[in-house]
N, C-alpha and C positions, 0 to 999 in steps of 0.2 A: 213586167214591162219596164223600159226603160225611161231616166228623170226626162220630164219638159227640158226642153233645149230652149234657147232664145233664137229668134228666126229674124234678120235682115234682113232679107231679100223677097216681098210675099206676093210678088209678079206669076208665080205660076199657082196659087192657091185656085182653088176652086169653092167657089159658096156652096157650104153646104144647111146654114142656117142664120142667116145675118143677124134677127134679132137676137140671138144669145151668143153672135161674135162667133161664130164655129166654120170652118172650112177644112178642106182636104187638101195637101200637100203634098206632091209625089215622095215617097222616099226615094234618095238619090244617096244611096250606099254602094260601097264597091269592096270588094275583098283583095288583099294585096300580100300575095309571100313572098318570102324574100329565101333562097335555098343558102343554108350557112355551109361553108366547106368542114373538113375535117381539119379538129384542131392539134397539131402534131406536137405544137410546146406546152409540156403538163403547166398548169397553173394558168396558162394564159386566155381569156374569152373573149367573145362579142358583147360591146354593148347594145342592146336591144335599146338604148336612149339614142345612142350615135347610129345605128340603121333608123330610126324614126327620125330624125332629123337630116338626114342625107335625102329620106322620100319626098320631105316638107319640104326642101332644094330644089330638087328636083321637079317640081310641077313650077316653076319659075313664079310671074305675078300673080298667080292665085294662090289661096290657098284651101286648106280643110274647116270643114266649121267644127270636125271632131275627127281625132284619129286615134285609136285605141288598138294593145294588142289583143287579141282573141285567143291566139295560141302560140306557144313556145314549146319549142325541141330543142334537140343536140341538131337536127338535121334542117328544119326551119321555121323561121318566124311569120306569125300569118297576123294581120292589120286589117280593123274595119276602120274603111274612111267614108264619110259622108259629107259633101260639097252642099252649098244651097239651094242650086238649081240643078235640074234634068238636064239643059242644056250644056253644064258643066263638064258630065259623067265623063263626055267621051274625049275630051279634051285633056283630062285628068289622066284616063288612061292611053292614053295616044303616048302622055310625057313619060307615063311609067310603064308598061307591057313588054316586057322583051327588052327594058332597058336592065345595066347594071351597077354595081355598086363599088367604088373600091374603100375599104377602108383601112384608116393610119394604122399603120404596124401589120397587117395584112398582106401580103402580095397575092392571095387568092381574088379573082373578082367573085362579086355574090350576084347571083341575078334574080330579076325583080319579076315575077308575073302580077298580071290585074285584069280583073276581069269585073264585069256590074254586079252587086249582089243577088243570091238568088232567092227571092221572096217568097215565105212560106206561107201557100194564098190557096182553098183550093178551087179548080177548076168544074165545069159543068158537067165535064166527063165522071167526075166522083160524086158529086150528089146524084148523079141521076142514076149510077151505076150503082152507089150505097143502097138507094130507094126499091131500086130494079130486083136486088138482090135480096136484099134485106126479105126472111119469109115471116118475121113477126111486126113488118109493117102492112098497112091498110094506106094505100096512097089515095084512097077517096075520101080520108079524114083528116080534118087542121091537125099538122101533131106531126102526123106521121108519114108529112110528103117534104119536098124540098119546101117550105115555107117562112121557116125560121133561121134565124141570126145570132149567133152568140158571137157578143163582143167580149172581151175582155181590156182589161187596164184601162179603162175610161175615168178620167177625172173627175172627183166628185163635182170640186165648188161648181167644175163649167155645166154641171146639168142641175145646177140647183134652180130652184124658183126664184125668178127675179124678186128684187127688194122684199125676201122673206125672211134674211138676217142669217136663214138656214146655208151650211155647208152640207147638209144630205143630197143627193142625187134625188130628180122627181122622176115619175114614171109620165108625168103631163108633160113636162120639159121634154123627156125620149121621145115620145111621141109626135112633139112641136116640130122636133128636128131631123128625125127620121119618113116623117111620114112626106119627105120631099120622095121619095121613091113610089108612094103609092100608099093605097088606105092600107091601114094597121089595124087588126084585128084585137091581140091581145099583147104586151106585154109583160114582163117579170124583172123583176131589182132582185134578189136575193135575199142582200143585204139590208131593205130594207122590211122585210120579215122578221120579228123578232124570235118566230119558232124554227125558223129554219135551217139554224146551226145545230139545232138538238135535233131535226129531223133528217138531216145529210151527215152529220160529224163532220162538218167544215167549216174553215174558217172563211168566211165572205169579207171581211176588214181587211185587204191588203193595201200593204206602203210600198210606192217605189222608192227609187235608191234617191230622190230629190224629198222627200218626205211628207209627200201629199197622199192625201189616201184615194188611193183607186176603186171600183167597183165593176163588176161582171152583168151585161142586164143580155136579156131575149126578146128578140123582135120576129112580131109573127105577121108576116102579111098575108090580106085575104085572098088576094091572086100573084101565082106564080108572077106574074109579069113585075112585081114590087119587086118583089126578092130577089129577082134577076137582075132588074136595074141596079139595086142598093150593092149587092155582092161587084156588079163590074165597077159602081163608082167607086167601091172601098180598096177593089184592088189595085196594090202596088202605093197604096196612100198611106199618110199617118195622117194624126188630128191634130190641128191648128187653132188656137183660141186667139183673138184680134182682140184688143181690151180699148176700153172706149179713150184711152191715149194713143193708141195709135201701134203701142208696143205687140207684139206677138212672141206667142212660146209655140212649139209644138210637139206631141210625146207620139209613139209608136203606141199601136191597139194591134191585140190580136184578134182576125175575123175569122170564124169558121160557120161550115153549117150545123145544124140542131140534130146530130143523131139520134137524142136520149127521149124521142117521147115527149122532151119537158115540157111542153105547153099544147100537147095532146090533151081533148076533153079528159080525159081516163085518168093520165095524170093531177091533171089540173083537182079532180075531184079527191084524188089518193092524198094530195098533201090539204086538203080541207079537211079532209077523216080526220089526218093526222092530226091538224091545227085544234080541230074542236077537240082532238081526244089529249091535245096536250094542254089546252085549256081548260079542261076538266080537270087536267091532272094538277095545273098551277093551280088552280080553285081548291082542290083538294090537300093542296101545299100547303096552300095559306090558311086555311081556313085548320090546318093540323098544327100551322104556326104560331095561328089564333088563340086555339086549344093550348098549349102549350105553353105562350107570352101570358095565356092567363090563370093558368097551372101555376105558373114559374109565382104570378106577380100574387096568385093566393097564398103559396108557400113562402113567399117574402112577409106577406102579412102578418100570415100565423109565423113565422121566426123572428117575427118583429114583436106581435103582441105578445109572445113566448120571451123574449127577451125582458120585453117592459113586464110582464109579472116577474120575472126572475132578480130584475134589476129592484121592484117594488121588496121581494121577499127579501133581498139582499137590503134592502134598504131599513127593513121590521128589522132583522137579526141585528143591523147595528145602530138601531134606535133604543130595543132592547139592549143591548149587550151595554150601550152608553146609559141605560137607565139603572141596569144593575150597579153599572159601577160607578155609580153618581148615588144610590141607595147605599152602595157598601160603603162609600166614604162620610155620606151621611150617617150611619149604622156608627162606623169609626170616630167619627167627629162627638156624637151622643156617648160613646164609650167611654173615650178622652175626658169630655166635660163633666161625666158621671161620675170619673177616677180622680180628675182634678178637683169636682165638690166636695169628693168622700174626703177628698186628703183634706182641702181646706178645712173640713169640719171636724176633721180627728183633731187636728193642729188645733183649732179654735177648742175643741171638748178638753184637748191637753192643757192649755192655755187655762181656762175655767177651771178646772180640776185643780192644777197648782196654785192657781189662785186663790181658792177655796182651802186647800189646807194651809197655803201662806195665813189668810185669815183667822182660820181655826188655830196657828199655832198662835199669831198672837192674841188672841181670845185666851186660850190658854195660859198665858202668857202675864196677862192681865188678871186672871183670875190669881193666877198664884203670887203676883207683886199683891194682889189685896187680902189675900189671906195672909201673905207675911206682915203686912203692916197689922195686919187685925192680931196675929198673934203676936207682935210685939209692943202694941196697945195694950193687949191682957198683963203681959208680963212686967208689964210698967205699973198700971196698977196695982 
């Protein structure tokens, strides 16, 4: 779907929910091509900016709220333009239908067709002929007859639950505001399933190109007669949010009707199988997570206590290895002091020893100065 637009003009809105600000706005689009001639000087083109501004001329005091190209050729450019009001359309194309265009350096004229958009909406000839046809529908069961409504590109915040803080879509809000067509039976969010993407393979979070996020819901009403209403007031409308200043945006929805069963009892029951069997299976997830987170955090344990003994052995080895060689040095140092007494003590026995015979020689020494005197004592007398 395409971004919120900002809306001026919201005289031809239609209420469709006042308390949550929501109403329906005709789209007022028109398609507009412009046939380009053939271009006979190589090098030379059309600007597709100067035909878009020649068109915006062209509708004199008014102008577009949005004019965008849709398609380009060699042969023509095609323009969606959208005015504010319905009453606008045909005044718009009055200025431009069968008019034409000349432009500078050009001598060919280009001419302009317009004609109102044609909106892709379907009618009650196709629900009723899809149902009629359809040989694996049962049109006596909710589900399986024209009853349902699939939107798409609906804004979340505008279906959020007042002052819940929540930007999610509610299914009570849908209900608030749809159920102006008639009593509602059942409906479905998708998106707001959290098994649902792994039960469809799809994505339900989509962003328009304004960057709000969208959502797809189904509305099932209990009597034909809702569904009727709500289909003819959606037709030919987009959605319009009024904010409590007064400003308005409005985005395009796609409406169709519910071909797929989706909110057929049958259905409805298929994605509970699923839900509880995917339930089971996240229980089963987690609970193998469980097993695992505490696998992991025993094996951390024992690679821890594994460590801290290995760190303790590493720690023995060089308590010993530092005792040995605090022992050896000790060992050495006793070796040393043993070498150094022995010496000091030879040295001291040497010391003695000489000393000892210094003594003895003069002992010696002594005895023979007294024997000489004694012999020459004798020799005197």
């Amino acid at each position: 779907m395409a971004a919120a637009t900002i809306v001026h003009d919201t005289s031809e809105a239609v209420e469709l929910c006042a308390s949550y600000g929501l109403y329906l706005k005709p789209i007022t689009k028109m398609t507009i091509s412009v046939a380009l001639p053939q271009l006979k000087q190589p090098g030379k083109s059309i600007s597709n900016w100067e035909v878009m501004e020649r068109l915006k001329g062209m509708v004199h005091t008014h102008q577009f709220s949005t004019l965008r190209i849709s398609k380009s050729t060699m042969d023509f450019i095609r323009f969606e333009g959208e005015v504010e009001n319905k009453s606008l359309v045909k005044s718009f194309l009055a200025c431009l239908d069968g008019k034409t265009i000349k432009l500078s350096g050009f001598s060919d004229i280009l001419k302009v067709r317009a004609a109102e958009y044609k909106i892709d909406f379907p009618t009650r000839h196709d629900w009723d002929s899809f149902f009629r046809d359809a040989k694996d529908m049962n049109e006596t069961l909710p589900g399986e007859r024209p009853d349902t409504i699939h939107l798409e590109g609906l804004p979340c915040k505008w279906f959020a639950l007042k002052d819940s803080g929540s930007e999610k879509p509610s299914e009570e809000a849908l209900i608030k505001v749809f159920s102006k067509f008639g009593e509602i039976r059942n409906v479905d969010i998708p998106m707001l399933d959290p098994y649902r993407e792994e039960m469809t393979g799809r994505n339900f979070h989509t962003f328009s190109f304004g960057g709000h996020l969208n959502f797809e819901a189904y509305i099932q009403y209990e009597e034909y007669a809702g569904f009727i209403k709500a289909m003819n007031a959606l037709r030919g409308m987009k959605l319009m949010y009024k904010g409590e200043d007064g400003k308005a945006v409005a985005c395009n929805i796609k409406v169709s009707f519910d071909s797929t069963k989706h909110l057929s009892d049958a259905s409805i029951k298929k994605r509970q199988l699923e839900r509880q069997k995917l339930q089971e299976l996240e229980k089963q997830r987690e609970e193998q997570k469980r097993k695992e987170k505490e696998a992991e955090e025993r094996q951390k344990e024992e690679e821890r206590k594994q460590k801290e003994l290995e760190e303790l052995e590493r720690e023995k080895k060089r308590e010993e290895k530092l005792r040995k060689r605090e022992q050896k040095q000790k060992d050495r140092e006793i070796r040393r002091n043993k070498k150094r007494l022995e010496k000091l003590q030879a040295e001291e026995q040497k010391k003695l020893q000489e000393k000892i015979k210094l003594e003895e020689r003069k002992l010696l020494l002594a005895q023979r100065n007294l024997q000489s005197i004694r012999l020459i004592a004798e020799l005197l007398s």
